[in-house]
C-alpha positions as CSV (number, residue, x, y, z in Angstrom):
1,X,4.8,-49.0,27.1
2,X,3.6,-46.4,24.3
3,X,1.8,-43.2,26.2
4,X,-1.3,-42.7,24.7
5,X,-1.7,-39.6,22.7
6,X,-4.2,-37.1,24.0
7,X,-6.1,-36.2,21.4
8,X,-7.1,-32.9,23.0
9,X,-2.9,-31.7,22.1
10,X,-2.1,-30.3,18.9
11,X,-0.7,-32.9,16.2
12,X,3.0,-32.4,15.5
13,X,3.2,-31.4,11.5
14,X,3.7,-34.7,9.7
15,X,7.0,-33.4,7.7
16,X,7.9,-37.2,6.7
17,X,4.2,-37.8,5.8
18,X,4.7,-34.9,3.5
19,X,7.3,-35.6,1.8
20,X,6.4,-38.7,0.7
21,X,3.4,-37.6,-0.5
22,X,5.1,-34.6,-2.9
23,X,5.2,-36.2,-6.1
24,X,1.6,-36.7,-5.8
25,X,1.1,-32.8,-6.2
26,X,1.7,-30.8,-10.2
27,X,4.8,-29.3,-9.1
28,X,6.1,-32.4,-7.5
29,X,5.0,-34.7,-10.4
30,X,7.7,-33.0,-12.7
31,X,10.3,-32.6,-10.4
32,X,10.8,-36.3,-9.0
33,X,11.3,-37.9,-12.4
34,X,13.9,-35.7,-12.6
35,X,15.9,-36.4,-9.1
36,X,14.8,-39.9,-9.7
37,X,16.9,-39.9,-12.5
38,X,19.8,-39.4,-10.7
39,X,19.7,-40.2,-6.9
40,X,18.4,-42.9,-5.0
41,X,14.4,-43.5,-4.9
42,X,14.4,-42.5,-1.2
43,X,15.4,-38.8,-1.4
44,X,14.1,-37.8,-5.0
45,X,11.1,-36.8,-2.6
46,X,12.9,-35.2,-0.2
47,X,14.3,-33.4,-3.3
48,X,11.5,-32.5,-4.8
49,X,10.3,-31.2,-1.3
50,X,13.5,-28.9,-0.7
51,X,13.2,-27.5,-4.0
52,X,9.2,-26.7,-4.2
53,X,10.3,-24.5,-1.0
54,X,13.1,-22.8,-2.2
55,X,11.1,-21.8,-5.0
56,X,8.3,-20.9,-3.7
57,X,10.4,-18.2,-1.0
58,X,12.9,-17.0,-4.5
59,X,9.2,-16.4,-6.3
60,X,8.1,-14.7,-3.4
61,X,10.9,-12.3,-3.6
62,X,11.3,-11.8,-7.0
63,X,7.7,-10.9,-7.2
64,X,7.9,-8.8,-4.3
65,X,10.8,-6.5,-5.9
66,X,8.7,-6.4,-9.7
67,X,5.7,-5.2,-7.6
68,X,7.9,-2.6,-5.8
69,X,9.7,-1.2,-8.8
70,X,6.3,-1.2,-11.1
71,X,5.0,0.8,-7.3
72,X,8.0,3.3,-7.5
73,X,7.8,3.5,-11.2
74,X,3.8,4.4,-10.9
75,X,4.3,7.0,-7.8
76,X,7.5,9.1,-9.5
77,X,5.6,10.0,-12.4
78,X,2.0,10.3,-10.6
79,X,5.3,12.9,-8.9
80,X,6.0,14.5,-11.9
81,X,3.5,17.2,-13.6
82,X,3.5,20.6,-14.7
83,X,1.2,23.4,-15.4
84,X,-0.2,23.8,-18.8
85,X,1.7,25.9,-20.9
86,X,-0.6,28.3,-22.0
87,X,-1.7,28.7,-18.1
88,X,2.4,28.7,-17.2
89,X,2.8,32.0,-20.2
90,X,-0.5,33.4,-18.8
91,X,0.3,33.5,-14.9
92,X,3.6,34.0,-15.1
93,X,6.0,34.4,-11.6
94,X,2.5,32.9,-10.1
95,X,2.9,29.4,-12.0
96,X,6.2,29.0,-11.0
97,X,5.2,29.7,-7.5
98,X,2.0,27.4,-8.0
99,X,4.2,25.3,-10.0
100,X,7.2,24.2,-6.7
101,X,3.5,23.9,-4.4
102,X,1.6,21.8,-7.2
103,X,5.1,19.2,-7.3
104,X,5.6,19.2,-3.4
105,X,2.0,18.4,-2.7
106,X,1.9,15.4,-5.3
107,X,5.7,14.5,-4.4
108,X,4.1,13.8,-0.9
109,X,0.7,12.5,-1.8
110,X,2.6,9.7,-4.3
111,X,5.5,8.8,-1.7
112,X,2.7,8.5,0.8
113,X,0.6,6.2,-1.3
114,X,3.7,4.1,-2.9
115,X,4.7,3.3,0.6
116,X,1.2,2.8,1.7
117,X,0.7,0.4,-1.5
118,X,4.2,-1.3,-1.1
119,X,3.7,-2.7,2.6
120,X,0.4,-4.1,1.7
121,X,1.9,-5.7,-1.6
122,X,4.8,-7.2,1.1
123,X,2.3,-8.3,3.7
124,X,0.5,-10.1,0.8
125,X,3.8,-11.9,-0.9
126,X,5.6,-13.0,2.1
127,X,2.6,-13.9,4.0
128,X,1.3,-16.2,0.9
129,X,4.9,-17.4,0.8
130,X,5.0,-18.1,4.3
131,X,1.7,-20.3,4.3
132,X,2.7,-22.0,1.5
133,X,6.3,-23.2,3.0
134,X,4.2,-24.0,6.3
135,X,1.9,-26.1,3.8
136,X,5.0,-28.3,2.6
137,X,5.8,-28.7,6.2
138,X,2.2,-30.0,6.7
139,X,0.9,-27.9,9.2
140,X,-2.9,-27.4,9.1
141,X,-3.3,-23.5,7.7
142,X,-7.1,-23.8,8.9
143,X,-6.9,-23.5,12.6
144,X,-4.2,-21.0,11.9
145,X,-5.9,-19.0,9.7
146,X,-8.9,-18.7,12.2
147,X,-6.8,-18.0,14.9
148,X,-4.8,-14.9,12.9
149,X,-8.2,-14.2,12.2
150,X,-9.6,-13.9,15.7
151,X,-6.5,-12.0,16.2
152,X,-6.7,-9.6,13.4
153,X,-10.4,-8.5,15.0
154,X,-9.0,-8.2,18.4
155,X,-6.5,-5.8,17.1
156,X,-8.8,-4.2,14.9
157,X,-11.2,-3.0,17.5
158,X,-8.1,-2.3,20.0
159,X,-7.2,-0.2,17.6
160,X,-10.2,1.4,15.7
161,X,-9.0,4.9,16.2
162,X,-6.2,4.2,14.8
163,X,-7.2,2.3,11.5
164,X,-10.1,5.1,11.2
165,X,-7.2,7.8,11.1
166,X,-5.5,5.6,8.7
167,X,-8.5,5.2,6.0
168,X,-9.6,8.5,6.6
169,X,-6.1,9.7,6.1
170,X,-5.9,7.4,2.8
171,X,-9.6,8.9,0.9
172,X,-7.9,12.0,1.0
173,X,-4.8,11.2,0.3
174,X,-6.8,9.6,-2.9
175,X,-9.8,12.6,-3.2
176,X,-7.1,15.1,-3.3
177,X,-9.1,16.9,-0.5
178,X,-5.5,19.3,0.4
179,X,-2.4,18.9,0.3
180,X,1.3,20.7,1.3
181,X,0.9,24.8,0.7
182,X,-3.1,24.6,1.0
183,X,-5.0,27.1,3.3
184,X,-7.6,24.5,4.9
185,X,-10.1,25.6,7.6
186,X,-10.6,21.8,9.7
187,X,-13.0,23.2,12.0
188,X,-10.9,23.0,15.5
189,X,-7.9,24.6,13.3
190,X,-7.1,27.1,10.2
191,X,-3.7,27.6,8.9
192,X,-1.5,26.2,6.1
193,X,-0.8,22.5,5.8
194,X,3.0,21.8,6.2
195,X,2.6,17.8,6.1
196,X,0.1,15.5,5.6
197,X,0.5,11.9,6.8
198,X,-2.0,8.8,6.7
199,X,-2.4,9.6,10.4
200,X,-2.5,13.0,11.1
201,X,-2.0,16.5,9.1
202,X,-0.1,19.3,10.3
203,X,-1.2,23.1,10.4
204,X,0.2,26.2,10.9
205,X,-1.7,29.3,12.0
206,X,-1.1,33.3,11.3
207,X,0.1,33.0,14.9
208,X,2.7,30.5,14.4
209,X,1.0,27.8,16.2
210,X,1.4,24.1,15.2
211,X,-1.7,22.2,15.3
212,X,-1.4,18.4,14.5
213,X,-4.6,17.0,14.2
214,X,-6.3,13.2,13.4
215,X,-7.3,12.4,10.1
216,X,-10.4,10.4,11.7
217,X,-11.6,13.3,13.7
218,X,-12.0,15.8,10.4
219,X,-15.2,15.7,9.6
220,X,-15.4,18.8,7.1
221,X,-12.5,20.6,5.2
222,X,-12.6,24.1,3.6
223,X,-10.2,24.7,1.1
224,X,-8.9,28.3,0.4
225,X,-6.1,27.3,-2.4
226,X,-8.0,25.3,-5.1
227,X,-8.9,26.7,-8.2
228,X,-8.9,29.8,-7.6
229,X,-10.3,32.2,-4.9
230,X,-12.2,36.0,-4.3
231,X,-11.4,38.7,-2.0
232,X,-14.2,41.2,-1.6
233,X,-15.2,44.0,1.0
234,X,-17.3,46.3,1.6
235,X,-17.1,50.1,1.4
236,X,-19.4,52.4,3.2
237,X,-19.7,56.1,2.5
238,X,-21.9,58.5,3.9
239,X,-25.8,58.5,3.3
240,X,-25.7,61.7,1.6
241,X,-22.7,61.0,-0.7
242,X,-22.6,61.7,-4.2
243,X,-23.7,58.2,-5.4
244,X,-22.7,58.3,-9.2
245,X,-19.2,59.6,-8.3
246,X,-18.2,57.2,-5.1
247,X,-19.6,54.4,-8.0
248,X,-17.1,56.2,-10.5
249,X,-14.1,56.2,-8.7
250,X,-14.3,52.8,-7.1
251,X,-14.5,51.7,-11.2
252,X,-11.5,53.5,-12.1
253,X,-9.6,52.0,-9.2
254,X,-10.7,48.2,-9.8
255,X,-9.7,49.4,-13.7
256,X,-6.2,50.6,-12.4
257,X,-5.9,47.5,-10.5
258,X,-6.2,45.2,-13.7
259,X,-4.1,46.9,-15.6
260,X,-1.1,47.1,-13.2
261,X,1.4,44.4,-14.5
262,X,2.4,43.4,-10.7
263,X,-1.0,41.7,-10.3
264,X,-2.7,41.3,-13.5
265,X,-2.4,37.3,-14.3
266,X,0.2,37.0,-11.5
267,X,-2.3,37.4,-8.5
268,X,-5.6,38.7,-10.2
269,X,-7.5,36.9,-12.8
270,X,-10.7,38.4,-13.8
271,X,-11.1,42.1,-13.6
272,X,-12.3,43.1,-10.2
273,X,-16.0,44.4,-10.3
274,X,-18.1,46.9,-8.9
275,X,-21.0,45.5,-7.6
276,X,-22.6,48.6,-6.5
277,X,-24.3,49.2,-3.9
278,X,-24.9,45.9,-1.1
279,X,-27.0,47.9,1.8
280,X,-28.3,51.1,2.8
281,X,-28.7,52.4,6.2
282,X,-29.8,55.7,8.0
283,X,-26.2,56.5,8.0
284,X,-24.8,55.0,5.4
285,X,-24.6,53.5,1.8
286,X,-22.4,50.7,0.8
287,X,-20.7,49.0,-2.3
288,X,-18.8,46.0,-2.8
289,X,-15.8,45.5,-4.8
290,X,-15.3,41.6,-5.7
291,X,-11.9,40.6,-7.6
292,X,-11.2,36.9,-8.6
293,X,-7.4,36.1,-6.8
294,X,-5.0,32.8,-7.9
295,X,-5.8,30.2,-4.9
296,X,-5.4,31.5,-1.3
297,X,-4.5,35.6,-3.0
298,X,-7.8,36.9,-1.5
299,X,-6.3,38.9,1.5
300,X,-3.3,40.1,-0.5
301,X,-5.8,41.7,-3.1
302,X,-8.3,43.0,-0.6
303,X,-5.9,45.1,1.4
304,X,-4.5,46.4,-1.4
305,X,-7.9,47.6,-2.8
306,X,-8.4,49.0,0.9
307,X,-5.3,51.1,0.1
308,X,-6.4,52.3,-3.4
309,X,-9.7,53.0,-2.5
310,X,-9.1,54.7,0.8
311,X,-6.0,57.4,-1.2
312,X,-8.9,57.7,-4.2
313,X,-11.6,58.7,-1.7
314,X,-9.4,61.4,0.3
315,X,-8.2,62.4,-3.1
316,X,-11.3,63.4,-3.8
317,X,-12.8,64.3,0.1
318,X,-15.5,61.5,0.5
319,X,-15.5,60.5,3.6
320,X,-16.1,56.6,5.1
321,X,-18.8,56.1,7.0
322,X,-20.2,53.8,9.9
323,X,-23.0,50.9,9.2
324,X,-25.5,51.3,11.7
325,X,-27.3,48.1,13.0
């Protein structure tokens, strides 16, 4: 007595039913003339069938390694740039320094975003390749489909953080927001970036403190190393002081300062101005002294014009003076 099926229960792939039916498809059209040529009627089909599979997985791979080497090939020279010429003569010593930064921060930037690129190109081969072998075996791909699906979403909001860490880690990775050697102010930490990951991005601060923090949870970046930057400060001298003279000598030492060769081009590039004087006060007058640094040179170039101006105003016995509120 035959058991009734229940037809509730999930069919059993009809793998004989699909064979038979493969040189009604293109690919088995071609193919079964040819085995029929050969063997009996009765496995030219089955044939046909083993072949379309094999195929299909030795497609899947081949394509899979010509997407990976075109990936590689695009990331090593998106890897590979210098600095212009004409800038390299210009800036000297600084270049080069700029120069190891500039390769390490796209070195890591392209690696990221060929492996990023490569695993989605692998998920989308073999998992075409997959359903397609499934196919021949003649399971239904629509109830699975829905239920990867239904799983996908479950996973997805499981894991929101996560994938928001991930595709805020990529637009920057893309945006070129920072990168390794960059001084970056991310709001809960300000140091130098010493890795950036689609995850997370790694500081370091002046004190030698590690911070690691989510890509998701950055909601504003300031970058001290693109471009270029400016140091400036502020110098106040008494109330009574001889005006024209403190205005003199702070000229002649933002002068001096441009022409010395150990920062000219190398860590300054635009002679530093006097901007004369930024606020007066019942005690004191102030100036400002504004120099335009390579990226993240500001604080270099403002204590050293602290030093110069502090020697040129004892030199000549002007006194500091206090800013009162």
């Amino acid at each position: 007595m035959v058991k009734p099926v229940d037809p509730a229960m999930p069919s059993i792939p009809d793998v004989a039913g699909t064979v038979e039916r493969v040189c009604e498809g293109d690919t088995g059209g071609v193919l079964c003339p040819v085995f029929e040529s050969f063997l009996p009627g009765n496995l030219a089909p089955l044939a046909a069938w083993l072949v379309i599979i094999v195929l299909t997985l030795v497609a899947a791979l081949l394509l899979r390694n010509l997407v990976r080497r075109l990936i590689m090939r695009a990331t090593r020279r998106a890897a590979l740039g210098v600095i212009p010429e004409r800038l390299r003569q210009r800036a000297g010593a600084a270049a080069d320094d700029a120069s190891l930064l500039l390769n390490e921060r796209r070195k890591q930037r392209a690696d990221t975003l060929g492996s990023v690129l490569s695993h989605i190109a692998n998920i989308v081969i073999i998992g075409t390749a997959v359903l397609m072998v499934l196919s021949q075996f003649g399971v239904q791909l629509a109830p699975l489909l829905t239920s990867v699906g239904i799983l996908g979403v479950a996973v997805g909001f499981g894991a929101q953080e996560l994938v928001k860490d991930f595709i805020a880690g990529m637009f920057m990775l893309l945006e070129d927001q920072y990168g390794v050697g960059d001084v970056i102010d991310a709001g809960p930490a300000v140091g130098t970036v010493e890795a950036v990951t689609l995850r997370v991005t790694r500081l370091r601060d002046v004190d030698g403190r590690v911070w690691y923090i989510r890509n998701g949870t950055i909601t504003r970046i300031g970058n001290e190393s693109q471009g270029w930057s400016r140091a400036f400060f502020d110098v106040p001298v008494a109330y009574d002081a001889d005006i024209p003279a403190v205005r003199e000598i702070l000229t002649h030492v933002a002068a001096e300062l441009w022409d010395d060769p150990d920062y000219r081009d190398r860590v300054i590039v635009e002679e530093p101005q006097v901007f004369g004087i930024e606020q007066i006060s019942e005690t004191a007058v102030v100036f400002r002294i504004s120099a335009k640094t390579i990226p993240a040179g500001q604080a270099a170039i403002a204590r050293e014009l602290r030093m110069r101006v502090k020697a040129a105003l004892d030199r000549e016995s002007i006194p500091l003076s206090t800013v009162s509120a």
